[in-house]
Backbone as CSV, one residue per row, in Angstrom:
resi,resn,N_x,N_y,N_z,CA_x,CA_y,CA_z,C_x,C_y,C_z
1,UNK,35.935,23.808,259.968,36.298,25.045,259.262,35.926,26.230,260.151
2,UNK,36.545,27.104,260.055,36.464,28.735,260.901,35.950,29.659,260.555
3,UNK,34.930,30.029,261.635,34.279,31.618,260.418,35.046,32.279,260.164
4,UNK,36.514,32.458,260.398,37.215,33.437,260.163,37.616,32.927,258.442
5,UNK,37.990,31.322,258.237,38.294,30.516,257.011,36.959,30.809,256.049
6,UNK,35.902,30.471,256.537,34.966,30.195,255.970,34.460,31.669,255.291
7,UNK,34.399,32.508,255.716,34.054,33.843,255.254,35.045,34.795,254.502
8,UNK,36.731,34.215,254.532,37.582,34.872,253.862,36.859,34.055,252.450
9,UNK,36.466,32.494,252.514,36.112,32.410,251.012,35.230,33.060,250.078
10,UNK,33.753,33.214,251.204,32.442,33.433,250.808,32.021,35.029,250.616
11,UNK,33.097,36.411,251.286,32.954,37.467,251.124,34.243,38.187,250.442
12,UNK,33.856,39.225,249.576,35.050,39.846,249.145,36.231,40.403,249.988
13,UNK,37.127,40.423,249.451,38.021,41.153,249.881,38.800,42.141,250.218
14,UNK,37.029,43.175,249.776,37.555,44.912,249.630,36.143,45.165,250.309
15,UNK,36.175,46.702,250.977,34.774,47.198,250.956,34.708,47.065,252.778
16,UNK,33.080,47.489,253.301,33.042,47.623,254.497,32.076,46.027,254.567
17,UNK,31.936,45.655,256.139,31.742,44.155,256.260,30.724,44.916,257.220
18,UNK,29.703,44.430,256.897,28.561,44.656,257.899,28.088,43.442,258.692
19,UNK,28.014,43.878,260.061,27.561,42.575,261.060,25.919,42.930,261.609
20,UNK,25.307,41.607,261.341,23.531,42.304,262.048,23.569,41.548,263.362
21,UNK,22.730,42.130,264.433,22.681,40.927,265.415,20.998,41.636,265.552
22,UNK,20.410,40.574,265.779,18.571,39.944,265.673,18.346,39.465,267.354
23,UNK,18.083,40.595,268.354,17.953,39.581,269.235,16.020,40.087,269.913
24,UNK,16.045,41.264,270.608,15.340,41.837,271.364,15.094,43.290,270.515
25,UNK,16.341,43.560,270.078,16.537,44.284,268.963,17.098,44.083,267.884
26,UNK,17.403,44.878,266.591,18.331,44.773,265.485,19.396,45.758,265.757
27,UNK,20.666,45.391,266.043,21.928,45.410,266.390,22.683,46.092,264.518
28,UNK,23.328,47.046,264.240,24.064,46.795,262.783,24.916,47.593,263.084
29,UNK,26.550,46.931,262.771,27.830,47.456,263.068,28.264,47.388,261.629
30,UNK,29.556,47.953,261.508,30.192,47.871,260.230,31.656,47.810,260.721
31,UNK,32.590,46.824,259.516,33.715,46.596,260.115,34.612,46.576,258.890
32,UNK,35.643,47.271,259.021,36.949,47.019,257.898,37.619,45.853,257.824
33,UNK,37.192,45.066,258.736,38.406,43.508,258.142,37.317,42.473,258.700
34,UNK,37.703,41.301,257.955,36.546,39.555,258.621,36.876,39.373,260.080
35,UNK,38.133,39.693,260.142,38.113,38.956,261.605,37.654,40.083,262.597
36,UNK,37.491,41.304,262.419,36.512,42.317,263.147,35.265,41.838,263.266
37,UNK,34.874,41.317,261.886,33.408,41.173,262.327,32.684,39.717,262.917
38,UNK,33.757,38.862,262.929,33.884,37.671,263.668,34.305,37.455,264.711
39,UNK,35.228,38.536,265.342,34.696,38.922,266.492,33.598,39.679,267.315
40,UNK,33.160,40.231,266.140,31.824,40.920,266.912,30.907,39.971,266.875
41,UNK,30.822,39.014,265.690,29.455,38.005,265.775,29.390,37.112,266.757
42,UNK,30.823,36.749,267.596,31.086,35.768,268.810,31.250,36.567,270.227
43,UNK,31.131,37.914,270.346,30.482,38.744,271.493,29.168,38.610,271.332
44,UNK,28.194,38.630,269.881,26.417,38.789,270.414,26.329,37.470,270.547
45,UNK,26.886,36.389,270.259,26.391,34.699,270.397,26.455,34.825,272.108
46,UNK,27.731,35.363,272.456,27.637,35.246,273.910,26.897,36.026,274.559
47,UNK,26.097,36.717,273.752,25.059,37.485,274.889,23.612,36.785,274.494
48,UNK,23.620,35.422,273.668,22.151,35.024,273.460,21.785,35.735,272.188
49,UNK,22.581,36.527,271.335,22.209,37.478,269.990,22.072,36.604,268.434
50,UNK,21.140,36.726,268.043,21.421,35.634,266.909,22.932,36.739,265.662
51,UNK,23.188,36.009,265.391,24.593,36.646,264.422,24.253,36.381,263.076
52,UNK,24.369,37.514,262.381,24.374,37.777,260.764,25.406,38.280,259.889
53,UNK,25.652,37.673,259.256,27.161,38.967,257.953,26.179,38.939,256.699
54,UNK,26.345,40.203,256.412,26.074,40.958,255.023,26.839,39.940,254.018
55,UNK,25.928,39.129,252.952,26.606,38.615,252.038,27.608,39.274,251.246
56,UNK,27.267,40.983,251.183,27.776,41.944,250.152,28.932,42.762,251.067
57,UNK,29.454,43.534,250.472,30.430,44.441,251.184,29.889,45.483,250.713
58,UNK,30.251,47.080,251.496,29.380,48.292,251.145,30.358,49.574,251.100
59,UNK,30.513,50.438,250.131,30.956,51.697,249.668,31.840,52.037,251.146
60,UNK,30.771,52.171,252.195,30.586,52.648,253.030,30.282,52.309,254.248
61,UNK,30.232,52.943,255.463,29.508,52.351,256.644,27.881,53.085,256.969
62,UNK,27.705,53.616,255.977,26.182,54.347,255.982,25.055,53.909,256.206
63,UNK,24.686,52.700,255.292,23.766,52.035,255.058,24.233,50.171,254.645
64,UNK,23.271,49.860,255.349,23.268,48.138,254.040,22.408,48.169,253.360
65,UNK,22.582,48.818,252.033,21.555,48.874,250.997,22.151,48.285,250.008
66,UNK,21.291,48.014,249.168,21.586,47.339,247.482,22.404,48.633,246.700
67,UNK,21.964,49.766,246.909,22.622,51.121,246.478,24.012,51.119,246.687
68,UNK,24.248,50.880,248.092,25.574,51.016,248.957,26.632,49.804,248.863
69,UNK,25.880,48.779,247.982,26.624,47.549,247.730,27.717,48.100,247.041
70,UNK,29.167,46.796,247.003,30.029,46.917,245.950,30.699,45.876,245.639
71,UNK,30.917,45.036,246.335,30.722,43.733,245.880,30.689,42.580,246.401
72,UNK,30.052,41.404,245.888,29.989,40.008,246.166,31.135,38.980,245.925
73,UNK,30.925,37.859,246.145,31.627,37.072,246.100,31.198,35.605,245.933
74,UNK,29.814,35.564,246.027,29.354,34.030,245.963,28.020,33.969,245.769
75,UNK,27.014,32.849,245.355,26.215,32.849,244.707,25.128,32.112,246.143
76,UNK,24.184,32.289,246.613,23.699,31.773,247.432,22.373,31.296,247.681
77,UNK,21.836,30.453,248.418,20.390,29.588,248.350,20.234,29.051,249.854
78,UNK,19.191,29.834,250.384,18.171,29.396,251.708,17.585,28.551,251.429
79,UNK,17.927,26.875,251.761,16.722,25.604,251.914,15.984,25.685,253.176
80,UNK,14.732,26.174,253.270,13.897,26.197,254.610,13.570,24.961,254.992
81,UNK,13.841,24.003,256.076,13.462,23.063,256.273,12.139,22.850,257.384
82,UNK,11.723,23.947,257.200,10.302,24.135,258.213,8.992,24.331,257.409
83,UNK,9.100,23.634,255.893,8.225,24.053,254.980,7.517,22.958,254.621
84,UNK,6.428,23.165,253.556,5.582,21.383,252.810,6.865,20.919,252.151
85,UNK,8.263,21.791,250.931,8.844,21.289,250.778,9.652,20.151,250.916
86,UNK,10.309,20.753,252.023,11.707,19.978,253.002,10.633,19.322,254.372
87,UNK,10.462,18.539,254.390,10.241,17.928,256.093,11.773,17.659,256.705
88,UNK,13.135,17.566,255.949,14.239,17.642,257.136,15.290,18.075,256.169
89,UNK,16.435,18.357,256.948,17.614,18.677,256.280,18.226,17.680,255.168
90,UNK,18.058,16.548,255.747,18.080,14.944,254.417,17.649,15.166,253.284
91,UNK,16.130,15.774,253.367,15.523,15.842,252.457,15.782,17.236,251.189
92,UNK,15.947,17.885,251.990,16.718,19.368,251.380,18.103,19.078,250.727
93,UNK,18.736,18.263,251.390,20.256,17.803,250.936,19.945,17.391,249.934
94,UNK,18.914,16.163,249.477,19.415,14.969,248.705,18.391,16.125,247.475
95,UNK,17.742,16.727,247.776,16.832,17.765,246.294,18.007,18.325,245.688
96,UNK,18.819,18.973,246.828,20.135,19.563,246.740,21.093,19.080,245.307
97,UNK,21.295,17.752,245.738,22.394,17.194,245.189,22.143,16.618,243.844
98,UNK,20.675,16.608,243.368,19.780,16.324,242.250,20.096,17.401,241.194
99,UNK,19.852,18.648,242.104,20.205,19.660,241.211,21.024,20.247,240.829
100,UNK,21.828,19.475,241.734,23.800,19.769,241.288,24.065,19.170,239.716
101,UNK,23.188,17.520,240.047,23.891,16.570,238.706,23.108,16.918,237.779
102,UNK,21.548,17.552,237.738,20.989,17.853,236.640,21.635,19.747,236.110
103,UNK,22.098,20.020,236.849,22.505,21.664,236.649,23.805,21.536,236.435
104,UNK,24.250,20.735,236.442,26.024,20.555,235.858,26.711,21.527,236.941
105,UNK,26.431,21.317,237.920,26.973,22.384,238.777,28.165,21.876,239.593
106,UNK,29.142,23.212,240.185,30.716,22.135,240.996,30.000,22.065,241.922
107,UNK,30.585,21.232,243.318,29.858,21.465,244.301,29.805,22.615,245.531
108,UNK,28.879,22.773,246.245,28.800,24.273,246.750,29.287,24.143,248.331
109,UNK,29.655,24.984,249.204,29.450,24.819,250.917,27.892,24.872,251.116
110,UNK,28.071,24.000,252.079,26.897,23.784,252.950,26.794,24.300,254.155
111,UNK,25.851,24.691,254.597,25.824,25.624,256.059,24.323,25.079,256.702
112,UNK,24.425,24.209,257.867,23.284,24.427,258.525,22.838,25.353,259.712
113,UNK,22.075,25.910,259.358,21.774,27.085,259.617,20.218,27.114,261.149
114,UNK,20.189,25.733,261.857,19.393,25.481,262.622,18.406,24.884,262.377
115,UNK,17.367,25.935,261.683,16.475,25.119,261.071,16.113,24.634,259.183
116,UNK,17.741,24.675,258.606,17.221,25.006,257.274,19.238,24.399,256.874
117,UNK,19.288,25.174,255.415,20.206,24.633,255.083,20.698,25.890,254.241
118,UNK,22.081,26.650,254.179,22.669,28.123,253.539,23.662,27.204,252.434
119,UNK,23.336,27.867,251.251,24.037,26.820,250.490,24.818,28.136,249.717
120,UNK,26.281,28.150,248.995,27.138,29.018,248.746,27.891,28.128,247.528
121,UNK,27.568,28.908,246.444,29.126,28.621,245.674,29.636,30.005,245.223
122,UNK,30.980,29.936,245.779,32.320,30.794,246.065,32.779,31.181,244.798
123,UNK,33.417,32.127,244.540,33.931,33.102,243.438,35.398,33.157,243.559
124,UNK,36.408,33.379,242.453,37.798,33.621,243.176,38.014,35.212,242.808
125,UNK,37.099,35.763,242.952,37.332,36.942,242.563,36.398,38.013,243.129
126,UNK,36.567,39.071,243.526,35.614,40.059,243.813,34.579,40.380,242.540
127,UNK,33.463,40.669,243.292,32.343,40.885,241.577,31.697,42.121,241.910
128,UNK,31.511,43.322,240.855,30.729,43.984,241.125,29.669,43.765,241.817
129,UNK,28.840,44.606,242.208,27.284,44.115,243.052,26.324,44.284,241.661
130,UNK,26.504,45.300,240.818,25.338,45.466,239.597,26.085,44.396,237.924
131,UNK,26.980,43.492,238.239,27.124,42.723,237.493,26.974,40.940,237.803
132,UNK,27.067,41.408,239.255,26.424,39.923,240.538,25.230,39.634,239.893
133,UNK,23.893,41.059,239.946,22.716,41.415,240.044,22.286,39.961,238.761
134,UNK,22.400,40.351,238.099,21.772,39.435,236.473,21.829,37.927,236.317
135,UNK,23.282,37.658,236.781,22.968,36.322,237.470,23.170,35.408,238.193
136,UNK,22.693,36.543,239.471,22.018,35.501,240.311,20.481,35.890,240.009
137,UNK,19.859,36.620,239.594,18.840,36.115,238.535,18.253,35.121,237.705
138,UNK,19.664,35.156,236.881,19.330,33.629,236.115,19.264,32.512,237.005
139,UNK,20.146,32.600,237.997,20.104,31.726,238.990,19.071,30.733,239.430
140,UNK,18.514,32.040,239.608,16.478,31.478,240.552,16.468,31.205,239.498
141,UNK,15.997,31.222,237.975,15.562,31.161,236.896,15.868,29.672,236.887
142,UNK,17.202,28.916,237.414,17.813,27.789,236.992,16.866,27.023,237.958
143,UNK,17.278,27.137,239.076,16.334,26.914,240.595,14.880,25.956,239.746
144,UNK,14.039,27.289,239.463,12.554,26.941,238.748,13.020,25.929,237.650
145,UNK,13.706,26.239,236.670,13.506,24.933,235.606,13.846,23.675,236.211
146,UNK,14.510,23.261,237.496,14.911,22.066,238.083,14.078,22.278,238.773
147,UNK,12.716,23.037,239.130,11.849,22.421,240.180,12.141,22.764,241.256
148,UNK,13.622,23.204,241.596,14.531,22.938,243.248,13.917,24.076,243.749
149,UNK,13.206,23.965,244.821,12.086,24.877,245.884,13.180,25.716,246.790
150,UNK,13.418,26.911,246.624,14.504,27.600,247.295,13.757,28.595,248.004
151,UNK,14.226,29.410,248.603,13.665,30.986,249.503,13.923,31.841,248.480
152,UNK,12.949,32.301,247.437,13.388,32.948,246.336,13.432,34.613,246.635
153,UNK,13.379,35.061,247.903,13.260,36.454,248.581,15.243,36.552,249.174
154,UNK,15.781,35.169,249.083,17.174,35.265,249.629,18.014,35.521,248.479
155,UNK,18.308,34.388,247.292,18.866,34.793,246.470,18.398,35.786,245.023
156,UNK,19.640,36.071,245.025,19.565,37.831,244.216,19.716,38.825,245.382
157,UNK,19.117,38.834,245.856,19.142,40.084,247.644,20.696,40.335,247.803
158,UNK,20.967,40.922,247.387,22.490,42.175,247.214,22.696,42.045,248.303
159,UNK,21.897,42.639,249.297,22.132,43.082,250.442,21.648,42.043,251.659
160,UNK,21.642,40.403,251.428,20.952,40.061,252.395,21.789,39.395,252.888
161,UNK,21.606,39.424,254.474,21.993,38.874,255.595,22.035,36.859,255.922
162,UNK,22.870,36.608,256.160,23.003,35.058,256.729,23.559,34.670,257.838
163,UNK,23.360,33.582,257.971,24.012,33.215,259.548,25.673,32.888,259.794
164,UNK,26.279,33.393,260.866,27.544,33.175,260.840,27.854,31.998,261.158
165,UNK,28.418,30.592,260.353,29.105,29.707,261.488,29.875,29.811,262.545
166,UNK,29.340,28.989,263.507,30.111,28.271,264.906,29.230,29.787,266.091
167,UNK,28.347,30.500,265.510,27.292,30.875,266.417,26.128,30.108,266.306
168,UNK,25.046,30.594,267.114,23.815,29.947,267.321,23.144,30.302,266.654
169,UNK,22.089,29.058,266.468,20.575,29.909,266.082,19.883,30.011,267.438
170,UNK,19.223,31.563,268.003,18.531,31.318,269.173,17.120,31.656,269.322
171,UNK,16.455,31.238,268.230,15.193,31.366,267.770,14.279,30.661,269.427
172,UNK,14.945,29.908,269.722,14.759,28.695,270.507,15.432,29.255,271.919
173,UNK,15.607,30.146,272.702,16.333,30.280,273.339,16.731,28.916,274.917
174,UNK,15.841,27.671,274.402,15.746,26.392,275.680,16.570,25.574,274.976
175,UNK,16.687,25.420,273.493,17.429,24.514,272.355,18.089,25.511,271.396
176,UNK,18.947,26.241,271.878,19.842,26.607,270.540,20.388,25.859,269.578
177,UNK,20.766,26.736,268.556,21.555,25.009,267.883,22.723,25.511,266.922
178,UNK,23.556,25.076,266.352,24.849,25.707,266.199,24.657,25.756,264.712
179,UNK,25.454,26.809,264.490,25.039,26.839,262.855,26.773,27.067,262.424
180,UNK,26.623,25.777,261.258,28.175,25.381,261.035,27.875,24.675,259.606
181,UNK,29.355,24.384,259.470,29.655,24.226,258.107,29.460,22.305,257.962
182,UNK,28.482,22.075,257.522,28.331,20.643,257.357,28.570,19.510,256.328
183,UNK,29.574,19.867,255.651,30.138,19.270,254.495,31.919,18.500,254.604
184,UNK,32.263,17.856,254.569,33.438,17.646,254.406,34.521,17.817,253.219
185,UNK,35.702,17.976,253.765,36.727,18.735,252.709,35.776,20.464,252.068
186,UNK,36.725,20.895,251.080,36.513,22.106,250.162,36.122,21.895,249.248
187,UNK,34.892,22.527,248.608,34.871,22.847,247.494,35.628,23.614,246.812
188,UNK,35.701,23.785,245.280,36.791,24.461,244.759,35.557,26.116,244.419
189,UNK,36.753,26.769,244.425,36.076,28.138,243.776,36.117,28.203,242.661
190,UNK,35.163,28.855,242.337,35.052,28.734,240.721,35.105,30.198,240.218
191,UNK,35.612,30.338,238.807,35.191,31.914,237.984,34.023,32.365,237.679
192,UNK,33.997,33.778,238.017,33.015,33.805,237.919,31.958,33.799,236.132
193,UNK,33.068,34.462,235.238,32.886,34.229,234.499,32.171,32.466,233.354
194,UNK,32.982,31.988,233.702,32.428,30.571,233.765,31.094,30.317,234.196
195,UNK,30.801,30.597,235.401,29.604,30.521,235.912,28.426,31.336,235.374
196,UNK,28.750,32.256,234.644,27.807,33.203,234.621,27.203,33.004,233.049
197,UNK,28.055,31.774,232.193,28.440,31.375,231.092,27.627,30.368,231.249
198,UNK,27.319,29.779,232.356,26.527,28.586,232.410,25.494,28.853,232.405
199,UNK,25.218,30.425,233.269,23.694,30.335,233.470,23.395,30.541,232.262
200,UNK,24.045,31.395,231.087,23.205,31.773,230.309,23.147,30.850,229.411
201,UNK,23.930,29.837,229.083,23.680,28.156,228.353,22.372,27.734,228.829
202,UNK,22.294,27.913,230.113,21.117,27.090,230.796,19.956,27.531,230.998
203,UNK,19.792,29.297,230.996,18.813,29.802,230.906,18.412,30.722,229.888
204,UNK,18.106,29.803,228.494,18.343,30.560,227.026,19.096,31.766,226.772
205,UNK,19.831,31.977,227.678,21.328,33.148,227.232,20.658,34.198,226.808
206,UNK,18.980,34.749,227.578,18.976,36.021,227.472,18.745,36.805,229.046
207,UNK,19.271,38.435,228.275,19.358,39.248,229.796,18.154,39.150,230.869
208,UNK,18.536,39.123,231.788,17.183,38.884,232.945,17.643,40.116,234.009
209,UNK,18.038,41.535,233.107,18.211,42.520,234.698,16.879,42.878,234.533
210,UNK,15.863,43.309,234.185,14.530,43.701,234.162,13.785,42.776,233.845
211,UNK,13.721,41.266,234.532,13.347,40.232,234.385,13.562,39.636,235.751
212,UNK,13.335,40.305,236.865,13.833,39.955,238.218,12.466,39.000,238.613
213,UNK,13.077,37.527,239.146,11.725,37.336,239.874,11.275,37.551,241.719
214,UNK,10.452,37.901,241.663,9.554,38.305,243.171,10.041,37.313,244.142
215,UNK,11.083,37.882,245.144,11.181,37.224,246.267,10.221,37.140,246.931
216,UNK,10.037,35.427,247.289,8.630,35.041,247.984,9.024,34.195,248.816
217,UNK,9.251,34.247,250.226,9.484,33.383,251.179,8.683,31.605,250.892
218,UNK,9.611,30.330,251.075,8.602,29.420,251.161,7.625,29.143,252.150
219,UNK,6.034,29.151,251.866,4.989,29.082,252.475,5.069,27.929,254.049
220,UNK,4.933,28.213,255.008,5.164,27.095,256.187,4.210,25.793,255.657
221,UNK,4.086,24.984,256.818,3.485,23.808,256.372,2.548,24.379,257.104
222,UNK,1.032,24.254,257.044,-0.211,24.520,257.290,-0.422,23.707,258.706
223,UNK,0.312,22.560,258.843,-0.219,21.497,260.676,1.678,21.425,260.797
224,UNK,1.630,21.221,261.747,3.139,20.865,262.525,4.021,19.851,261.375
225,UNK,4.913,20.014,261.348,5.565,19.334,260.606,7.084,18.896,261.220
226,UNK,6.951,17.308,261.004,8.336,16.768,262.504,8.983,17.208,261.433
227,UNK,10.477,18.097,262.079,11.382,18.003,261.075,12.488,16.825,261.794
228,UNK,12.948,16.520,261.166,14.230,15.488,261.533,15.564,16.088,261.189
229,UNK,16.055,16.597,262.411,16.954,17.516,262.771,18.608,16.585,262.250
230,UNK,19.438,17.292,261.672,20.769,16.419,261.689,21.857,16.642,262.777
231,UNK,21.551,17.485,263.283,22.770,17.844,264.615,23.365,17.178,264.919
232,UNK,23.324,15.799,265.137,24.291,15.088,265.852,25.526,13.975,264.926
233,UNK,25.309,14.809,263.748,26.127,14.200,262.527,26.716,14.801,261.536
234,UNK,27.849,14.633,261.110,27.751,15.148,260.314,28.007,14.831,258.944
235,UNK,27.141,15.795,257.979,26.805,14.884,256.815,27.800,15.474,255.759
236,UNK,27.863,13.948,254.854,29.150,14.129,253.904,28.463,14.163,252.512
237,UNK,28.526,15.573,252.159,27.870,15.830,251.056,27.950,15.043,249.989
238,UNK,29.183,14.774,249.404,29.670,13.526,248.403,28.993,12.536,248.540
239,UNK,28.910,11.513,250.006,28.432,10.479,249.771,27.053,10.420,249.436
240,UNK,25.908,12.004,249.672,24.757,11.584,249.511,24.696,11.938,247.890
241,UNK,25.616,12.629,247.545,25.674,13.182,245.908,25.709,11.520,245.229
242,UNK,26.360,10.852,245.770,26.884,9.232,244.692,25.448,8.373,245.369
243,UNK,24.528,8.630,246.747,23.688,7.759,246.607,22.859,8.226,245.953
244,UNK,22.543,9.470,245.991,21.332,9.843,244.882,21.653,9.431,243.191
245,UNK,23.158,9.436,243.070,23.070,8.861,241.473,22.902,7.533,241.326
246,UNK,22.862,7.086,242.431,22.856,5.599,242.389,21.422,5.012,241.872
């Protein structure tokens, strides 16, 4: 799949597209169309730049603020696989796919993201940013009642940044590692309405905008922790969804 494919799903279709690049410095451009800013994210890969897109689209080219937001398009979850949680991407997957069948959820894109796992379910519709806000709230809210250990500082974050597929992660600048879409076939997009219908089935169907919980990065592992890297495969989300029900 193409960041150019992959990001017409995962970002709206109106608004300004902000690109970050993280290298030596913080780099922030703003761009009127995806494939502007997918070309800009595959000029900083080639200079060694790690590459970011604004989950949100913005009023403006002023700022990337939560203020300046206007809208989303997809619902999203950082699995850190450098944590006590996750010791590898396997392990993040298969928590993953637990909480798909206990959360009645469709299934989402997968993104490995180097050292971790960007997980997305897609909208067919542009969404406000202050009607996004509530739930993906409930969201985390869902997250905690399944236990499922997420980066709770990523989702809800209006305004936060992720990695572009088919650039690098160059955290590592001796071992880069490619950050791509690791799932086979499409998921379907879903309404958002529907979805937002679920959370509140699932998370006693009351308002949570002044009920936000505290983004808190997951804690590292305290001694080295091997992670067991998947790079050289790639994994078919389905089949680990039917071994875990197994």
């Amino acid at each position: 799949m193409s960041p150019r494919d992959f990001l017409n799903v995962v970002l709206p279709s109106a608004g300004h597209y902000c690109l970050v690049g993280i290298g030596g410095r913080v780099q922030q451009t703003f761009h009127t169309t995806i494939d502007a800013l997918v070309e800009g994210a595959l000029a900083l890969d080639q200079k060694q730049i790690n590459a970011y897109f604004a989950t949100a689209t913005f009023n403006d080219n002023t700022s990337r603020t939560a203020d300046n937001a206007l809208y989303q398009r997809s619902i999203f979850l950082d699995l850190d696989c450098k944590t006590t949680q996750y010791a590898s991407k396997k392990d993040a997957l298969e928590a993953l796919s637990r909480f798909i069948e206990e959360a009645k959820l469709p299934l989402p894109w997968v993104v490995s993201s180097g050292n971790g796992l960007h997980v997305y379910w897609a909208f067919t519709e542009n969404i406000q940013a202050d009607a996004w806000k509530p739930v993906a709230e409930r969201f985390k809210r869902l997250c905690a009642k399944h236990a499922f250990a997420i980066d709770t500082s990523v989702t809800g974050d209006v305004a936060r940044i992720l990695r572009v597929p088919t650039t690098h992660n160059w955290k590592s600048q001796d071992h880069p590692r490619v950050v791509e879409v690791r799932i086979s076939g499409q998921p379907e997009q879903i309404d958002f309405d529907d979805f937002a219908a679920l959370m509140r089935e699932q998370v006693n169907g009351h308002d949570v905008v002044h009920e936000v919980i505290a983004g808190t990065r997951l804690k590292p592992a305290p001694d080295a922790v091997g992670v067991k890297l998947l790079e050289n495969s790639s994994v078919k989300f389905k089949d680990i969804l039917l071994r875990t029900q197994a």
